[in-house]
PDB file with one MODEL, atoms N, CA, C and O in Angstrom:
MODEL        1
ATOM      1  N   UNK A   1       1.531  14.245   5.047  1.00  0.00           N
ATOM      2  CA  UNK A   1       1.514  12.896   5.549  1.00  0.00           C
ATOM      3  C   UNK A   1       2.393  12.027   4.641  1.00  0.00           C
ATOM      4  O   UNK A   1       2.293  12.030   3.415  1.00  0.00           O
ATOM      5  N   UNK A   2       3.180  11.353   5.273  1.00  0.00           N
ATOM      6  CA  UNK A   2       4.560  10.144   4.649  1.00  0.00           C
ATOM      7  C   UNK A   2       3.468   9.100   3.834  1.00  0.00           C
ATOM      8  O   UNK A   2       2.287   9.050   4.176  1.00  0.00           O
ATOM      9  N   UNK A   3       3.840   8.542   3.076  1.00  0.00           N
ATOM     10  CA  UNK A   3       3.073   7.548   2.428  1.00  0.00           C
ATOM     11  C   UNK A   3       3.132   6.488   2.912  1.00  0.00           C
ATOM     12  O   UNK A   3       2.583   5.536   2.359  1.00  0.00           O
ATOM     13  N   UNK A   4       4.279   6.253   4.877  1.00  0.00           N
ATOM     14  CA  UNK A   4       4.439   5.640   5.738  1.00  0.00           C
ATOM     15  C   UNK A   4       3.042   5.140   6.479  1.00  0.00           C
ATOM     16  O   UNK A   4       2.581   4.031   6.750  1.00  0.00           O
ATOM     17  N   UNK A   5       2.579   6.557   6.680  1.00  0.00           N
ATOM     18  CA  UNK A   5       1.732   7.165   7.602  1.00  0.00           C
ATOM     19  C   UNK A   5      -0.073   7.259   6.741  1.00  0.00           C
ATOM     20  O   UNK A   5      -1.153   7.536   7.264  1.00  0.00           O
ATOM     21  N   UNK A   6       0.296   6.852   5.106  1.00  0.00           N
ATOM     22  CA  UNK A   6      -1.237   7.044   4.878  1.00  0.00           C
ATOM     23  C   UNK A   6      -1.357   5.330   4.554  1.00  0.00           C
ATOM     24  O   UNK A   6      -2.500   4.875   4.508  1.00  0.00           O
ATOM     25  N   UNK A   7      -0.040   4.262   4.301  1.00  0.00           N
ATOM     26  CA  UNK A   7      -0.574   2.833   4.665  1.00  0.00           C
ATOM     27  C   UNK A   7      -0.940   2.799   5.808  1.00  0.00           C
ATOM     28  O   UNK A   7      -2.154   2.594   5.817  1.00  0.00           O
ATOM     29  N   UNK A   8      -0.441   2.913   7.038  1.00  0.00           N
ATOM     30  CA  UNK A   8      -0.716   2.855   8.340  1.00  0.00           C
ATOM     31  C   UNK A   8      -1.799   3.417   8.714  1.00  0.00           C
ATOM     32  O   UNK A   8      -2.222   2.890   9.743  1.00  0.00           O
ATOM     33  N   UNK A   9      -2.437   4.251   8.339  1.00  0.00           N
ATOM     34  CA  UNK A   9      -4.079   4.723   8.384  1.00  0.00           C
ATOM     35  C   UNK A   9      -4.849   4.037   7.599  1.00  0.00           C
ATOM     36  O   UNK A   9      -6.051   4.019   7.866  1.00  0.00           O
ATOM     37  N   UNK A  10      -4.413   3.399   6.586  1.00  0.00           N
ATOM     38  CA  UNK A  10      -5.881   2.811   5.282  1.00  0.00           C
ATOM     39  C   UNK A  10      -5.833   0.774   6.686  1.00  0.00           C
ATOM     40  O   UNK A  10      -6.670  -0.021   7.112  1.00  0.00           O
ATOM     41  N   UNK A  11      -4.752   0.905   6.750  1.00  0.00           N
ATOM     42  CA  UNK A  11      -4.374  -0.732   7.257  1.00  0.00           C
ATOM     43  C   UNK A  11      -5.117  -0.112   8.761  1.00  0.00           C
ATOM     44  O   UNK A  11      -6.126  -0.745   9.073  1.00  0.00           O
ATOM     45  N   UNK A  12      -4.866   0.649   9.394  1.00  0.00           N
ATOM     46  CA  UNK A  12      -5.908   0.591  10.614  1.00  0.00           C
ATOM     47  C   UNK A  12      -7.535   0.595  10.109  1.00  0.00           C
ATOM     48  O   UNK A  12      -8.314  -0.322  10.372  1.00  0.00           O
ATOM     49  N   UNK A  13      -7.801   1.513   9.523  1.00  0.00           N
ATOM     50  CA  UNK A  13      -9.387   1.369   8.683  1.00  0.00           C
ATOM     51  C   UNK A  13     -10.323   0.549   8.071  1.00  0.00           C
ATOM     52  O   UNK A  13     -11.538   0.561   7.873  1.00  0.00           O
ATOM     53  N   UNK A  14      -8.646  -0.714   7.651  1.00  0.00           N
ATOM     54  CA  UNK A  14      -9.349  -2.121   7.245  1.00  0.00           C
ATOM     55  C   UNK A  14      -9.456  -2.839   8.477  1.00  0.00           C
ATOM     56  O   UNK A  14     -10.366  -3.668   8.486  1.00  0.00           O
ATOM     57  N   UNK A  15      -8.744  -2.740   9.564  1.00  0.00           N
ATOM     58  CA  UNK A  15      -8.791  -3.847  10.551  1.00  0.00           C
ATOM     59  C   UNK A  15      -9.548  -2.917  11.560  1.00  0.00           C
ATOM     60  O   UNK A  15     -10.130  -3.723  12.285  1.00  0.00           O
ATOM     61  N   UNK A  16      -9.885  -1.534  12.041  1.00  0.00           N
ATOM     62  CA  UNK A  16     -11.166  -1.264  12.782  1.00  0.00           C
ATOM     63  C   UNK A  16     -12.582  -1.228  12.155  1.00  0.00           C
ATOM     64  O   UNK A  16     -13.554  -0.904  12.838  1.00  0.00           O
ATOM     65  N   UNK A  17     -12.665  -1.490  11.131  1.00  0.00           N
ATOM     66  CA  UNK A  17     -13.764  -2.002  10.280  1.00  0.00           C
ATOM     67  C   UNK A  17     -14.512  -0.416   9.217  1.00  0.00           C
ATOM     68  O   UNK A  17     -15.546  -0.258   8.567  1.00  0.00           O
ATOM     69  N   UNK A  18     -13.276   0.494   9.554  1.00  0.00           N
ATOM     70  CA  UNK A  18     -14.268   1.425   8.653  1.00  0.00           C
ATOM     71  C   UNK A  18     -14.073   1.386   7.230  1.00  0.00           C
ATOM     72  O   UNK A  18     -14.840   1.995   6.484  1.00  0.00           O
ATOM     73  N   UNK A  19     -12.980   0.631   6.746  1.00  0.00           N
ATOM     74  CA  UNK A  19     -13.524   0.380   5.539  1.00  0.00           C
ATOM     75  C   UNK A  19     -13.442  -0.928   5.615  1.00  0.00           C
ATOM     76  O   UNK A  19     -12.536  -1.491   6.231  1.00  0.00           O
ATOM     77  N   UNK A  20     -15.125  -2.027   4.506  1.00  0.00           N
ATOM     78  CA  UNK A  20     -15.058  -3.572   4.401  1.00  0.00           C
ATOM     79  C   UNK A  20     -13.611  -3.637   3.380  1.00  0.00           C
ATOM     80  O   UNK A  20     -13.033  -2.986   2.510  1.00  0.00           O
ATOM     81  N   UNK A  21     -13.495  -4.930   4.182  1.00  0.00           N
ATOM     82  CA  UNK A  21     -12.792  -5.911   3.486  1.00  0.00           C
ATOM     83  C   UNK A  21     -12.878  -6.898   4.032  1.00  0.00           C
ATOM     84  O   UNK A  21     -13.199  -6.939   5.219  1.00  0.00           O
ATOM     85  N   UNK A  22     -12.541  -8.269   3.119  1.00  0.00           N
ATOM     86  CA  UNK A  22     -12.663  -9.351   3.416  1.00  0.00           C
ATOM     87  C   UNK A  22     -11.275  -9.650   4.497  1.00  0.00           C
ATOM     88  O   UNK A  22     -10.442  -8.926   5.042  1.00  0.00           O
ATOM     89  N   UNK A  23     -11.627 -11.533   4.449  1.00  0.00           N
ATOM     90  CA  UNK A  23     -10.929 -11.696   5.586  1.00  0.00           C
ATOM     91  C   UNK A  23      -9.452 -11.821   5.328  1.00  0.00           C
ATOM     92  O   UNK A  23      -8.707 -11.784   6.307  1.00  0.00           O
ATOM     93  N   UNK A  24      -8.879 -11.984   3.972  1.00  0.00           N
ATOM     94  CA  UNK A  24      -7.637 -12.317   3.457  1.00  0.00           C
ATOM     95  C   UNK A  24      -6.940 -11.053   3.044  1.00  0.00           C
ATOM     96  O   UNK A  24      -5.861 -11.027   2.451  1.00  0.00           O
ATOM     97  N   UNK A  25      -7.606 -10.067   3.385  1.00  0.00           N
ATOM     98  CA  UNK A  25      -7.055  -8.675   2.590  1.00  0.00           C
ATOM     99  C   UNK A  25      -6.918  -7.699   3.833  1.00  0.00           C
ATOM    100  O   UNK A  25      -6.565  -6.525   3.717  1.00  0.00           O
ATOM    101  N   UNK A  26      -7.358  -8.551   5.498  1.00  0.00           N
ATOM    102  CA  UNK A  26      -7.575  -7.709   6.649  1.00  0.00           C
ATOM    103  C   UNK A  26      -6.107  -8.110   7.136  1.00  0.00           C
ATOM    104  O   UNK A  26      -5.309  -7.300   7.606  1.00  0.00           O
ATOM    105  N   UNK A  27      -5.762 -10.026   6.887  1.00  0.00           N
ATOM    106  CA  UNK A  27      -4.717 -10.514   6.965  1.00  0.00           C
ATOM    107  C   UNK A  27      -3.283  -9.869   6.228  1.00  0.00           C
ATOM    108  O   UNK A  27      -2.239  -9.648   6.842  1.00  0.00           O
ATOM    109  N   UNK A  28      -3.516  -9.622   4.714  1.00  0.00           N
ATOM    110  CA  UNK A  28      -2.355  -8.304   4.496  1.00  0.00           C
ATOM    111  C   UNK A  28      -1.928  -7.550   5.381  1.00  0.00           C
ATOM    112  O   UNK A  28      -0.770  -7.380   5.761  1.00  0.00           O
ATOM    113  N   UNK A  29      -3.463  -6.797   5.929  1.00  0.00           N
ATOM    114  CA  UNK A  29      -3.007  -5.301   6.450  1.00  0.00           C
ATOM    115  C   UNK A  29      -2.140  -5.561   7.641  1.00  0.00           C
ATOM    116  O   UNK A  29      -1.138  -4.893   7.895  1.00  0.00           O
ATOM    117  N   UNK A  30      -2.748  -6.969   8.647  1.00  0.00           N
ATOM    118  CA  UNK A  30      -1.635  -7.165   9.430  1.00  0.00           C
ATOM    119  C   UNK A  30       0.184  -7.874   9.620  1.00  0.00           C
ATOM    120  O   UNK A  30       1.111  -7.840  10.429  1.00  0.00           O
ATOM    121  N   UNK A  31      -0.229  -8.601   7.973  1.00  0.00           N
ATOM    122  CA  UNK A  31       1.267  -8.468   7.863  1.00  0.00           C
ATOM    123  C   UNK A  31       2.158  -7.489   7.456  1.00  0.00           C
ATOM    124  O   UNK A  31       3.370  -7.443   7.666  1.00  0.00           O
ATOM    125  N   UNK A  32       1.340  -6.583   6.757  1.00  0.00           N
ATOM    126  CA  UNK A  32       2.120  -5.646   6.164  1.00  0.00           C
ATOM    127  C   UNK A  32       2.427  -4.751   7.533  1.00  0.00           C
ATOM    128  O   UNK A  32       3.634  -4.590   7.717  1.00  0.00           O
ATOM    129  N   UNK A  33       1.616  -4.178   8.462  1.00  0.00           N
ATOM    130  CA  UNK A  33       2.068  -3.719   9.692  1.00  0.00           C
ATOM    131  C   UNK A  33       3.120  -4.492  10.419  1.00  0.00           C
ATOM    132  O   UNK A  33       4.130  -3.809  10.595  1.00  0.00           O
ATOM    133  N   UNK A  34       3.213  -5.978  11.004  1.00  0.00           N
ATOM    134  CA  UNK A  34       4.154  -6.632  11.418  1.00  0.00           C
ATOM    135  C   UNK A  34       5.292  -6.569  10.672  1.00  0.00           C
ATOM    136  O   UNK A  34       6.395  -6.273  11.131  1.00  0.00           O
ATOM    137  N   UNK A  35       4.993  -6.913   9.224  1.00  0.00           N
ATOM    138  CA  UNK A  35       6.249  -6.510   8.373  1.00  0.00           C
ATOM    139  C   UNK A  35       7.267  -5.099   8.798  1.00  0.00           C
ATOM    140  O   UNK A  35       8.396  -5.204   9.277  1.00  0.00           O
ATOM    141  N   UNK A  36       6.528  -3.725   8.479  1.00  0.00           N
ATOM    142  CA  UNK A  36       6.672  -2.563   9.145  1.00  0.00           C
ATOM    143  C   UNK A  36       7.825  -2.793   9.952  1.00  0.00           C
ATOM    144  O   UNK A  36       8.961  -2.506   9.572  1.00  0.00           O
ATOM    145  N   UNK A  37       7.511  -3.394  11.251  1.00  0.00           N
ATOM    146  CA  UNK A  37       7.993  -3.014  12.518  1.00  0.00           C
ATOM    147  C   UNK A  37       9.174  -4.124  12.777  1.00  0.00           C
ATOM    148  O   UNK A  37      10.216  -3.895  13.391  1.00  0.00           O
ATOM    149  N   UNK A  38       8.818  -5.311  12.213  1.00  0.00           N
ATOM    150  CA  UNK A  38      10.491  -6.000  12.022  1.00  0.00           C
ATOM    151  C   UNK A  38      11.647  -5.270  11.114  1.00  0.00           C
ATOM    152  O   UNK A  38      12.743  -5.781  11.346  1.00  0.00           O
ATOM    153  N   UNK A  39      11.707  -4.166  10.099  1.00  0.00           N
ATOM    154  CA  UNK A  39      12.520  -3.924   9.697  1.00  0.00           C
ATOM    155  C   UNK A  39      13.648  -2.821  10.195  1.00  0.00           C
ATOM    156  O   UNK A  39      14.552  -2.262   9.574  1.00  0.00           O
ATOM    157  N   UNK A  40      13.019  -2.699  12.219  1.00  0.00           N
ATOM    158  CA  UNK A  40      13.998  -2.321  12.486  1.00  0.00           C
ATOM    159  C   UNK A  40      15.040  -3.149  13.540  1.00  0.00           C
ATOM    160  O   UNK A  40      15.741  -2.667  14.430  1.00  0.00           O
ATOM    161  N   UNK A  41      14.900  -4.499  13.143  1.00  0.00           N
ATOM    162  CA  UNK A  41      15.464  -5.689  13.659  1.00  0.00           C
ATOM    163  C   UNK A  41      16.586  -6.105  12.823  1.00  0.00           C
ATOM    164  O   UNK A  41      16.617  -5.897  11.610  1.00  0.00           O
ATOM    165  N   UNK A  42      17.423  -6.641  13.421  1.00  0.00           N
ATOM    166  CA  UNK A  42      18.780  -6.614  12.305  1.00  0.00           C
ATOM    167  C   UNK A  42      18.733  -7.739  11.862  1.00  0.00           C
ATOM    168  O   UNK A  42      19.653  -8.062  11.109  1.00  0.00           O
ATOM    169  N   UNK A  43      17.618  -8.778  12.172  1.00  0.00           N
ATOM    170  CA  UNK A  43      18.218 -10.322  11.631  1.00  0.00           C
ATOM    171  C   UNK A  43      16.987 -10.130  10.351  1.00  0.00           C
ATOM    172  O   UNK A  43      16.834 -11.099   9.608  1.00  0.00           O
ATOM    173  N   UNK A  44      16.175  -8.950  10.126  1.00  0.00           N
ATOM    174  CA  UNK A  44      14.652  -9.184   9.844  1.00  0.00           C
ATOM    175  C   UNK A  44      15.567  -8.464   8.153  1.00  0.00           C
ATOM    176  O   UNK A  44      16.031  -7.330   8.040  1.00  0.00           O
ATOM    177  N   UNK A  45      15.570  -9.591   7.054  1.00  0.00           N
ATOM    178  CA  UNK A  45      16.437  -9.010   5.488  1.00  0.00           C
ATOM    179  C   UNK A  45      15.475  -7.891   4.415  1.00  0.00           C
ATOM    180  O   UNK A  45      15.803  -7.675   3.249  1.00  0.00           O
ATOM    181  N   UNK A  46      14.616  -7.450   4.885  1.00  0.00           N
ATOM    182  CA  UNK A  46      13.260  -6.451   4.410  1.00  0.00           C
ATOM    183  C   UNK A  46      13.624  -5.458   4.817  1.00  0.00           C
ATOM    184  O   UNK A  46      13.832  -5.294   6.020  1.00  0.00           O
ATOM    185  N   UNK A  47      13.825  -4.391   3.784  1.00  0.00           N
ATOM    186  CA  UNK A  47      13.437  -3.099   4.296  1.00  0.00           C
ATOM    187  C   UNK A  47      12.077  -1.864   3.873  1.00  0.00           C
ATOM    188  O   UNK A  47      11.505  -2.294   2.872  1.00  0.00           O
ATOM    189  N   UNK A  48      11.731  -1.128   4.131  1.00  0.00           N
ATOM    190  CA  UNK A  48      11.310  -0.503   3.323  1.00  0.00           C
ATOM    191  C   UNK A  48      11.056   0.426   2.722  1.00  0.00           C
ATOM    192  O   UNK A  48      10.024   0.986   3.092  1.00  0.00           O
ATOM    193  N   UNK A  49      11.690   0.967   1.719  1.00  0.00           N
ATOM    194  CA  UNK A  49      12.323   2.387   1.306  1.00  0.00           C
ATOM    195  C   UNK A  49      11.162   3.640   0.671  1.00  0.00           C
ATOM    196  O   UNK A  49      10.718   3.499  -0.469  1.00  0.00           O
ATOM    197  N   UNK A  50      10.845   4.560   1.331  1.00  0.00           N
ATOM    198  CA  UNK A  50      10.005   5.315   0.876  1.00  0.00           C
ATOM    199  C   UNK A  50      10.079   5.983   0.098  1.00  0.00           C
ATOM    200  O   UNK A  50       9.095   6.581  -0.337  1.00  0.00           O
ATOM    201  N   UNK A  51      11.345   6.141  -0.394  1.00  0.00           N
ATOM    202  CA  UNK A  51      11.297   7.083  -1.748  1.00  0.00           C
ATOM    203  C   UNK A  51      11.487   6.327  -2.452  1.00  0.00           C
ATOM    204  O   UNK A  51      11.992   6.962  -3.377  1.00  0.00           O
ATOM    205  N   UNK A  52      11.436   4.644  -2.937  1.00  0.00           N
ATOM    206  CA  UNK A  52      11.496   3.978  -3.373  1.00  0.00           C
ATOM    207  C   UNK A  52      10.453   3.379  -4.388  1.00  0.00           C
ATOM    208  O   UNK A  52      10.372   3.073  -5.578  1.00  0.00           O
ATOM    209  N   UNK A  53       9.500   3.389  -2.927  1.00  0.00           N
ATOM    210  CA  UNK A  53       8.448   3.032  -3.325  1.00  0.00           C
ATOM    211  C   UNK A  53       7.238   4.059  -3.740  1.00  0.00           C
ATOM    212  O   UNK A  53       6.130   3.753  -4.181  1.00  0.00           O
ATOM    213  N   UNK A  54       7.922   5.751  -3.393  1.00  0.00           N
ATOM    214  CA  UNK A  54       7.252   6.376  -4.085  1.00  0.00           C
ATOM    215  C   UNK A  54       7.368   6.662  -5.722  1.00  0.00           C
ATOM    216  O   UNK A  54       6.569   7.153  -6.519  1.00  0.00           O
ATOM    217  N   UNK A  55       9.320   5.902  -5.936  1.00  0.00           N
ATOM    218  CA  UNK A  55       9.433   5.979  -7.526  1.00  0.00           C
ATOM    219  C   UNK A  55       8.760   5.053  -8.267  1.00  0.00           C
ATOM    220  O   UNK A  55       8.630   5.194  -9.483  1.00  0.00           O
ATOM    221  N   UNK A  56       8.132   3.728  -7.418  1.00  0.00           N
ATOM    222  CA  UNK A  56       7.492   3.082  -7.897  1.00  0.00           C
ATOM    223  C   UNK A  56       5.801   3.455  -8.271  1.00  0.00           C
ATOM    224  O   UNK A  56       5.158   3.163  -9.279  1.00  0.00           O
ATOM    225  N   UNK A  57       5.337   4.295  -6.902  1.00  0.00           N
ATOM    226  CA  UNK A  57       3.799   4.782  -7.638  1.00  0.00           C
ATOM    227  C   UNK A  57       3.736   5.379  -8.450  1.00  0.00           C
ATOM    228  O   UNK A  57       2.675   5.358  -9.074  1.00  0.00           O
ATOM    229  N   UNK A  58       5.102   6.466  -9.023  1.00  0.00           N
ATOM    230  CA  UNK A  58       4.838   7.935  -9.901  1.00  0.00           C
ATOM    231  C   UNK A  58       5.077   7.261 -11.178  1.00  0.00           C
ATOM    232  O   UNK A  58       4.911   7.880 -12.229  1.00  0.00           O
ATOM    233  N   UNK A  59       5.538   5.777 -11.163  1.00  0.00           N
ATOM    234  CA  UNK A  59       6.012   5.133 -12.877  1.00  0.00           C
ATOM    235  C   UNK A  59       4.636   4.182 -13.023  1.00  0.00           C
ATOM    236  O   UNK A  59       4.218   4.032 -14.171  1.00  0.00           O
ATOM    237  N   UNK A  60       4.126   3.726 -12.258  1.00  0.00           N
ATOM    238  CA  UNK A  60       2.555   3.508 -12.027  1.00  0.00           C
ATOM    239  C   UNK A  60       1.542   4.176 -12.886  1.00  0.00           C
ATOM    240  O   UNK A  60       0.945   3.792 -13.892  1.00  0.00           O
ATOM    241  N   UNK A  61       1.513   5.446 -12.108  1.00  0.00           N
ATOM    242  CA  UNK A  61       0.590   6.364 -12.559  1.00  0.00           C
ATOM    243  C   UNK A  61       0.432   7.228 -14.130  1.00  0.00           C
ATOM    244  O   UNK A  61      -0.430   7.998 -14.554  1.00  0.00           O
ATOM    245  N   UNK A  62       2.006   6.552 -14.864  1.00  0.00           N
ATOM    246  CA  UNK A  62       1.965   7.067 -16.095  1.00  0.00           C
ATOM    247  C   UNK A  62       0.957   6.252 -17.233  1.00  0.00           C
ATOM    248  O   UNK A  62       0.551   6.636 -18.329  1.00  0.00           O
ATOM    249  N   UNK A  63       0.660   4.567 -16.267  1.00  0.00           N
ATOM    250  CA  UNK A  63      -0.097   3.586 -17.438  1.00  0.00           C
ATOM    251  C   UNK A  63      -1.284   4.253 -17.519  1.00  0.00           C
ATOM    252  O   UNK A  63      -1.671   5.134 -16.751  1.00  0.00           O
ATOM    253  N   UNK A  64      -2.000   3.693 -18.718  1.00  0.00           N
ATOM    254  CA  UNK A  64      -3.641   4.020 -19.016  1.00  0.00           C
ATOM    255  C   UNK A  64      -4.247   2.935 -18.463  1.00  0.00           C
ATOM    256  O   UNK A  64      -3.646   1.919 -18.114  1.00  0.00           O
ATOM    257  N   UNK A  65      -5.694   3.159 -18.353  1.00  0.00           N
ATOM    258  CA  UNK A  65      -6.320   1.856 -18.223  1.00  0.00           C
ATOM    259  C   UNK A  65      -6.468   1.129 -19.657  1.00  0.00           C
ATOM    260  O   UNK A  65      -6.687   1.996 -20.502  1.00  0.00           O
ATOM    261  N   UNK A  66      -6.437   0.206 -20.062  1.00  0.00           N
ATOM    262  CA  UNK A  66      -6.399  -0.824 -21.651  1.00  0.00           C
ATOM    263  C   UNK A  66      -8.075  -1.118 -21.917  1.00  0.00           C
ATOM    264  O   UNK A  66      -8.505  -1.164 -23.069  1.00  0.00           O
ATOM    265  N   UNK A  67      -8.977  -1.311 -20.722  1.00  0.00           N
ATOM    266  CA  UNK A  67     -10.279  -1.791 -21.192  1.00  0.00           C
ATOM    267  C   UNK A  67     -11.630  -1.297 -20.106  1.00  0.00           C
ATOM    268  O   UNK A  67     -11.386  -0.963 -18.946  1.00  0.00           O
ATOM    269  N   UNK A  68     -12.641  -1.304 -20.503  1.00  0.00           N
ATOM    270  CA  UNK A  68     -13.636  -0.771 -19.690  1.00  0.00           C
ATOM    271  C   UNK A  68     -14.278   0.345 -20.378  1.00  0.00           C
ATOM    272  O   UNK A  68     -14.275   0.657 -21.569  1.00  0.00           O
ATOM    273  N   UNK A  69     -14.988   1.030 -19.060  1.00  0.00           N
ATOM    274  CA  UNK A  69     -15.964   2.535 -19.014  1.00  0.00           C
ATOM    275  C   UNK A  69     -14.207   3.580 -19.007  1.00  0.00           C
ATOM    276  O   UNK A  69     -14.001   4.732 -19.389  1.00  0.00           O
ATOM    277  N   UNK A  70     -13.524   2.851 -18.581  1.00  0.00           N
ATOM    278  CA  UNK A  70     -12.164   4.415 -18.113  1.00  0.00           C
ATOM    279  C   UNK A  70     -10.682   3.951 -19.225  1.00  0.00           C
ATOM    280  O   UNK A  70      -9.599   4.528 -19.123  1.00  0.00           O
ATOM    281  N   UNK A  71     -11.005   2.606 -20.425  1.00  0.00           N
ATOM    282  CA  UNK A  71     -10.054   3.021 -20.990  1.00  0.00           C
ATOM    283  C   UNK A  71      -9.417   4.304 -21.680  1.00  0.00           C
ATOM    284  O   UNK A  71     -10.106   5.203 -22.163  1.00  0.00           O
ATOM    285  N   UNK A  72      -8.365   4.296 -21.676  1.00  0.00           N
ATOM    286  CA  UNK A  72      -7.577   5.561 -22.393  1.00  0.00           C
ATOM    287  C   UNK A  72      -7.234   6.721 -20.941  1.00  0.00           C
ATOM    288  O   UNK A  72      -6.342   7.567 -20.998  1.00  0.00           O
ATOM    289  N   UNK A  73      -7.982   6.559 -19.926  1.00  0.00           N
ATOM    290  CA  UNK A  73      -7.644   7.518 -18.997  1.00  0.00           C
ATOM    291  C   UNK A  73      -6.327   7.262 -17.946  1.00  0.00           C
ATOM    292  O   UNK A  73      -5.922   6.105 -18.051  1.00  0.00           O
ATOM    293  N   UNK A  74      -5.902   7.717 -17.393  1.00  0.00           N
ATOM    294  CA  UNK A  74      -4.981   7.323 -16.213  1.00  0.00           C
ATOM    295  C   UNK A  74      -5.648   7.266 -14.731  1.00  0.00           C
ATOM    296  O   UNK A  74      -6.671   7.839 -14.356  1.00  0.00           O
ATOM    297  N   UNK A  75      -5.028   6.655 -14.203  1.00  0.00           N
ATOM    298  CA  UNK A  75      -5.197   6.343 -13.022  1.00  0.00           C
ATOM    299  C   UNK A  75      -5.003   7.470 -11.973  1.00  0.00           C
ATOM    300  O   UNK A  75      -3.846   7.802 -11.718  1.00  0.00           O
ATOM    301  N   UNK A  76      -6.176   8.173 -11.255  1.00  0.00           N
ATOM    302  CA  UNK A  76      -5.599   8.990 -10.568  1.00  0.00           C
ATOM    303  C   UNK A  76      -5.170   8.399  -9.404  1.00  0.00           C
ATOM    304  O   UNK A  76      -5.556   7.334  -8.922  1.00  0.00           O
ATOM    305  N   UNK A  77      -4.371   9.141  -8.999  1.00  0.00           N
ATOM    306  CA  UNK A  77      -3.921   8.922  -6.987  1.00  0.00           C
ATOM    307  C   UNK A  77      -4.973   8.877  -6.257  1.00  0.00           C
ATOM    308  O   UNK A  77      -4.873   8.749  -5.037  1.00  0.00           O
TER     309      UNK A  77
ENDMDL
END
């Protein structure tokens, strides 16, 4: 599964209600979907690059947590 395809499943899950969220974080999920689907519009200046943004989770996942029950550990996926 594309990491296209597992926002597009967590953002349906928040807005068919299987997972809570509030009301400002249901509003994301539908801009971030509208977002989605304008970027194959030519006037729409957003794109969104998936291997891009997967170089962005894998440089993510190198921080520790700094404080808590899970400092010193990393963040799993």
């Amino acid at each position: 599964m594309t990491l296209t395809d597992q926002l597009y499943q967590y953002c349906d899950e928040i807005l068919t209600g299987k997972i809570v969220a509030c009301q400002k974080h249901q509003w994301a999920c539908l801009r971030f979907i509208r977002d989605l689907e304008k970027t194959h519009k030519r006037e729409w200046e957003w794109v969104f690059v998936e291997d891009r943004a997967n170089r962005y989770f894998d440089w993510m996942r190198l921080f520790k947590h700094s404080k808590g029950p899970l400092a010193g550990q990393y963040k799993e996926p």
